[in-house]
DOLOZA-582157 format. One record per atom (N, C-alpha, C): residue in one letter; atom name; x, y, z. Coordinates in nm, 2 decimals, m for minus. Example, Ala and Ser with C-alpha at 12.3 -4.5 7.8 and 13.67 -1.06 7.14 Angstrom:
BEGIN
SITE residuo atomo      x      y      z
SITE       A     N   1.32  m0.57   0.78
SITE       A    CA   1.23  m0.45   0.78
SITE       A     C   1.32  m0.33   0.78
SITE       S     N   1.28  m0.22   0.71
SITE       S    CA   1.37  m0.11   0.71
SITE       S     C   1.29   0.00   0.79
//
This chain:
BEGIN
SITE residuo atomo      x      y      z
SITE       X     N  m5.47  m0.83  m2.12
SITE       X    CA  m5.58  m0.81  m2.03
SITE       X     C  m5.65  m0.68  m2.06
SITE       X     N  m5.78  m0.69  m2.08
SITE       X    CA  m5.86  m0.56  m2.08
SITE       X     C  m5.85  m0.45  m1.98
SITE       X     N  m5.87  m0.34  m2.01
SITE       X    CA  m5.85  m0.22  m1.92
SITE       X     C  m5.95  m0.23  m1.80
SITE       X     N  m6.11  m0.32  m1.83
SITE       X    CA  m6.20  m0.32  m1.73
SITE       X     C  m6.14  m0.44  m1.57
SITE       X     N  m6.07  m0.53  m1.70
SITE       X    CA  m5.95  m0.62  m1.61
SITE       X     C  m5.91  m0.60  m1.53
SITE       X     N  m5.80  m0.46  m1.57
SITE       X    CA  m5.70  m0.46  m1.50
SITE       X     C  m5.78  m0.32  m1.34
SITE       X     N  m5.84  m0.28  m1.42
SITE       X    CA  m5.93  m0.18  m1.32
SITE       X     C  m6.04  m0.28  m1.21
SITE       X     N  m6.07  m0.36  m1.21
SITE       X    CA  m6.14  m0.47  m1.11
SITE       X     C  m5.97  m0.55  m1.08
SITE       X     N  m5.92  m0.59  m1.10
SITE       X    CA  m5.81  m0.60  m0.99
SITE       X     C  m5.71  m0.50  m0.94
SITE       X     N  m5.76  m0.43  m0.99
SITE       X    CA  m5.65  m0.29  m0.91
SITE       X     C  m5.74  m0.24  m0.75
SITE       X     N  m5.90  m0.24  m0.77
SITE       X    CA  m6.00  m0.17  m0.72
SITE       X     C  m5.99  m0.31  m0.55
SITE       X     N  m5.95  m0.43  m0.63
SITE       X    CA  m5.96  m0.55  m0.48
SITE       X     C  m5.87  m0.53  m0.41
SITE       X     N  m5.72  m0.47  m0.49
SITE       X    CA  m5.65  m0.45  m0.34
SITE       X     C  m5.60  m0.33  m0.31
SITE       X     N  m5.68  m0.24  m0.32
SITE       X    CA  m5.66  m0.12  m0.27
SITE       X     C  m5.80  m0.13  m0.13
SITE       X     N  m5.75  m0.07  m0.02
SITE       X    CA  m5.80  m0.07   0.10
SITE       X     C  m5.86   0.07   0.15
SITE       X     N  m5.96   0.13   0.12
SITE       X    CA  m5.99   0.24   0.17
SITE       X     C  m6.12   0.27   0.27
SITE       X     N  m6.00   0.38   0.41
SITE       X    CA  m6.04   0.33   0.52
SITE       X     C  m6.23   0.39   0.57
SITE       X     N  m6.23   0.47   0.46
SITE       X    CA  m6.39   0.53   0.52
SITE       X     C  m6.52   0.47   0.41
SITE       X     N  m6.47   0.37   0.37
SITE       X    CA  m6.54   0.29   0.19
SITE       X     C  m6.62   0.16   0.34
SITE       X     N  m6.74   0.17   0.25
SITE       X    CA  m6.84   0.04   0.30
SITE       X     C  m6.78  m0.10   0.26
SITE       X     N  m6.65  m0.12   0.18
SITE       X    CA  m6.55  m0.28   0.16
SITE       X     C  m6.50  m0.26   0.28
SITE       X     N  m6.46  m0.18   0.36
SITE       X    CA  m6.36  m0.18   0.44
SITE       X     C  m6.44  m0.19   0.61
SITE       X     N  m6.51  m0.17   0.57
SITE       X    CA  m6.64  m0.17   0.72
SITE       X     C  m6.69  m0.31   0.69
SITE       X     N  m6.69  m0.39   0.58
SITE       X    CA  m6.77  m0.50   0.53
SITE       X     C  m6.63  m0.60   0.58
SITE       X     N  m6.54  m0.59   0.58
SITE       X    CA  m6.44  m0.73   0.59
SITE       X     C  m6.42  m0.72   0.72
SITE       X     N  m6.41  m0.84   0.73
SITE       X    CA  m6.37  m0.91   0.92
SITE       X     C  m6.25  m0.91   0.93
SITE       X     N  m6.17  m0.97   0.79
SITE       X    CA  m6.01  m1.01   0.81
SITE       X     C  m5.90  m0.91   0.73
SITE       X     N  m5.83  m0.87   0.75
SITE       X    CA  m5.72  m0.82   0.67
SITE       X     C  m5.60  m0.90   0.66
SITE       X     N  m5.53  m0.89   0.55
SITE       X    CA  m5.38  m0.96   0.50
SITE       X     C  m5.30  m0.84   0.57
SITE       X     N  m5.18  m0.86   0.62
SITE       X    CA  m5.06  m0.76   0.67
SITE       X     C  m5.06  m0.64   0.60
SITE       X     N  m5.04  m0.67   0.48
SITE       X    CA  m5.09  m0.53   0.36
SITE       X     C  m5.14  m0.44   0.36
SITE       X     N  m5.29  m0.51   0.39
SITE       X    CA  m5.42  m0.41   0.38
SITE       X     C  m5.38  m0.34   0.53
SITE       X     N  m5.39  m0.42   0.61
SITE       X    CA  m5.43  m0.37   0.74
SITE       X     C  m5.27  m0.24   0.77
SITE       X     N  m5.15  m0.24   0.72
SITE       X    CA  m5.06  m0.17   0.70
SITE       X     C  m5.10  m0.02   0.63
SITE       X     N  m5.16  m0.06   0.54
SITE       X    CA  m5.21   0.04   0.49
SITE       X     C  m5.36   0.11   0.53
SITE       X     N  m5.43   0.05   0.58
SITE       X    CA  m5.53   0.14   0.65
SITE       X     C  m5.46   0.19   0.80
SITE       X     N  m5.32   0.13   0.87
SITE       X    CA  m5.30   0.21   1.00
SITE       X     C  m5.22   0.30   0.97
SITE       X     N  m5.19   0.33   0.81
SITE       X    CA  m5.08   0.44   0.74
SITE       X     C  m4.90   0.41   0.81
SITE       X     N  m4.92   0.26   0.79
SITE       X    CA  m4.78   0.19   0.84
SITE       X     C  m4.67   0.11   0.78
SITE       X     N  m4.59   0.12   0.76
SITE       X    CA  m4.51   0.07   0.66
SITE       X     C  m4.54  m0.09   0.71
SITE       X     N  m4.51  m0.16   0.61
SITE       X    CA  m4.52  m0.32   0.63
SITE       X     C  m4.43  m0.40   0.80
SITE       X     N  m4.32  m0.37   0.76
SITE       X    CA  m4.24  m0.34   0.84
SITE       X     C  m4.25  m0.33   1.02
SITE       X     N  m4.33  m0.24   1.03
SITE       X    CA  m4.35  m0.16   1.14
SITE       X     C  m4.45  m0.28   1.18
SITE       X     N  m4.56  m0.27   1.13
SITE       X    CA  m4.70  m0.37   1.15
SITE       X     C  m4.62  m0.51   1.17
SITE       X     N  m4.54  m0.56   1.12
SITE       X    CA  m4.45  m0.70   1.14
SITE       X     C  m4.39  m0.67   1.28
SITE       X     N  m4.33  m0.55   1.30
SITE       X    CA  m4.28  m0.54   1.43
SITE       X     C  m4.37  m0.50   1.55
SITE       X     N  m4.49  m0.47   1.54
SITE       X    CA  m4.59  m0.52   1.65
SITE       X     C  m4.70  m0.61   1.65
SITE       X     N  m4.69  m0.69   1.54
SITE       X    CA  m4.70  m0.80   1.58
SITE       X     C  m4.63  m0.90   1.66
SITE       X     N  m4.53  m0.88   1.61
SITE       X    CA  m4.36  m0.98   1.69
SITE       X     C  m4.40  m0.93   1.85
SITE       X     N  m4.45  m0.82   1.87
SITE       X    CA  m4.43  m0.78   2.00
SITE       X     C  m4.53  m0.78   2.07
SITE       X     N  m4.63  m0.84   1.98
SITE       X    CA  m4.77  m0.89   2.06
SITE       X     C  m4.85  m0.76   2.09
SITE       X     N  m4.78  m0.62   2.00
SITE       X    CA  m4.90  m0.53   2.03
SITE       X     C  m5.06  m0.55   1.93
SITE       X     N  m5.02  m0.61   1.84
SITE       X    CA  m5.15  m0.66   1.75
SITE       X     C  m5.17  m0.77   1.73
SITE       X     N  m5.27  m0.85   1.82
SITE       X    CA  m5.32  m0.97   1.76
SITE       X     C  m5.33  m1.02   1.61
SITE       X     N  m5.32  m1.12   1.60
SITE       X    CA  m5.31  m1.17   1.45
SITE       X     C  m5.41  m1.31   1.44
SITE       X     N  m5.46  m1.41   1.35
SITE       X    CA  m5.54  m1.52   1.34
SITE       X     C  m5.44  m1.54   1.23
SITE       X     N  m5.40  m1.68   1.24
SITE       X    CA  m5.35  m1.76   1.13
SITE       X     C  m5.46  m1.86   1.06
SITE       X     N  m5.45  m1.85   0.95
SITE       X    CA  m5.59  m1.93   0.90
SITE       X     C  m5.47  m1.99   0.76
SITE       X     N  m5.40  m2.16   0.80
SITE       X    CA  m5.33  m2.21   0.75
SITE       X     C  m5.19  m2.09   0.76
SITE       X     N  m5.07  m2.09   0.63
SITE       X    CA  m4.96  m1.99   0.67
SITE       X     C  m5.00  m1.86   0.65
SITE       X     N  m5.15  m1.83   0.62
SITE       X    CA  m5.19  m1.68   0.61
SITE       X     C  m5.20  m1.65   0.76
SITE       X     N  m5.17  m1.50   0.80
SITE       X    CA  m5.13  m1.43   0.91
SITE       X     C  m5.25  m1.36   0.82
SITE       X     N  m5.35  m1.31   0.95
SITE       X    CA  m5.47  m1.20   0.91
SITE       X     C  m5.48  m1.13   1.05
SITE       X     N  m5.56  m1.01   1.02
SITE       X    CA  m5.57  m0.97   1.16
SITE       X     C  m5.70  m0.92   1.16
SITE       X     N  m5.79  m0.86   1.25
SITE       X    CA  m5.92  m0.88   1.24
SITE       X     C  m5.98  m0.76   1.22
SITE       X     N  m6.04  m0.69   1.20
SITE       X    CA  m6.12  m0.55   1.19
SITE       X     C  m6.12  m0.46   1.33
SITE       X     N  m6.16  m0.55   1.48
SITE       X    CA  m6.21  m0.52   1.60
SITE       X     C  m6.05  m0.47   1.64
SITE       X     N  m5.95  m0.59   1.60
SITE       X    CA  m5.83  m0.52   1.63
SITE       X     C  m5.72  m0.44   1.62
SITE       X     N  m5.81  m0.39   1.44
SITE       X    CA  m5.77  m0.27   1.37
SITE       X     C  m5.78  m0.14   1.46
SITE       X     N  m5.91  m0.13   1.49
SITE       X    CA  m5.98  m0.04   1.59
SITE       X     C  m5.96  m0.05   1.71
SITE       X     N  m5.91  m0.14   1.76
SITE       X    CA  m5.86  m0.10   1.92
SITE       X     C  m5.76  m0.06   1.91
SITE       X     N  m5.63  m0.10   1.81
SITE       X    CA  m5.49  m0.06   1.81
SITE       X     C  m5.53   0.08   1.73
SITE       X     N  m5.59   0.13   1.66
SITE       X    CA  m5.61   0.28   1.64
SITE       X     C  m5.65   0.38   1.75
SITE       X     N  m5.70   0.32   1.84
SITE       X    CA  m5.76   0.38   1.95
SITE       X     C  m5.70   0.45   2.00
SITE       X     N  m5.63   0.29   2.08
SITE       X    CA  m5.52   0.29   2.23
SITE       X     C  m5.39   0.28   2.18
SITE       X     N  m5.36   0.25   2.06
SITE       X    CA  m5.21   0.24   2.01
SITE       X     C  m5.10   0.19   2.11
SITE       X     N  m4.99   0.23   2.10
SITE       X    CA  m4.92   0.17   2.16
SITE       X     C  m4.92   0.13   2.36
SITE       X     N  m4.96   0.26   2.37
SITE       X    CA  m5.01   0.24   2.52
SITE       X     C  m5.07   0.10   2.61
SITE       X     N  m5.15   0.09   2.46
SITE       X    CA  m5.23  m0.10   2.49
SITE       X     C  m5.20  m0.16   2.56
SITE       X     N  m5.06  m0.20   2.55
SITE       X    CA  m5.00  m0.29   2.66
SITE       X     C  m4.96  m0.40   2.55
SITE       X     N  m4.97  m0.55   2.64
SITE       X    CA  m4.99  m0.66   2.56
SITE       X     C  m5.11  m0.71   2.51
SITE       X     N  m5.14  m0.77   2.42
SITE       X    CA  m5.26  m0.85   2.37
SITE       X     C  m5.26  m1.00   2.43
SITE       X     N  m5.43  m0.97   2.52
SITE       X    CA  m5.43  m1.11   2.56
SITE       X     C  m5.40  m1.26   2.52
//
């Protein structure tokens, strides 16, 4: 693979949180959205399980949404439950 290759797929999954890609997407994969709440994978799996972060299943993909990126950065754990 060419170096321009491998530098256009390195550049799609990296997530950066003050970049206009990142203001532009509605959905995040567990990954991205772990990495823009500076959370280990892990952690983001365990509030989800706990219903502190809404999620959208779209088929077996688990995504979560931009809006509820930013409320859970907000109000964090305090939130409560998610409707």
């Amino acid at each position: 693979m060419s170096e321009a290759g491998a530098s256009n797929n390195e550049s799609r999954s990296v997530v950066h949180v003050g970049s206009n890609v990142a203001k532009s997407k509605l959905l995040y994969r567990r990954k991205e959205a772990a990495e823009l709440l500076s959370f280990a994978l892990r952690t983001l799996d365990y509030l989800i399980k706990n219903r502190r972060i809404a999620i959208v299943r779209v088929g077996r993909r688990v995504l979560i949404t931009r809006q509820e990126l930013e409320r859970f950065s907000r109000h964090g754990y305090a939130a409560g439950t998610v409707p």
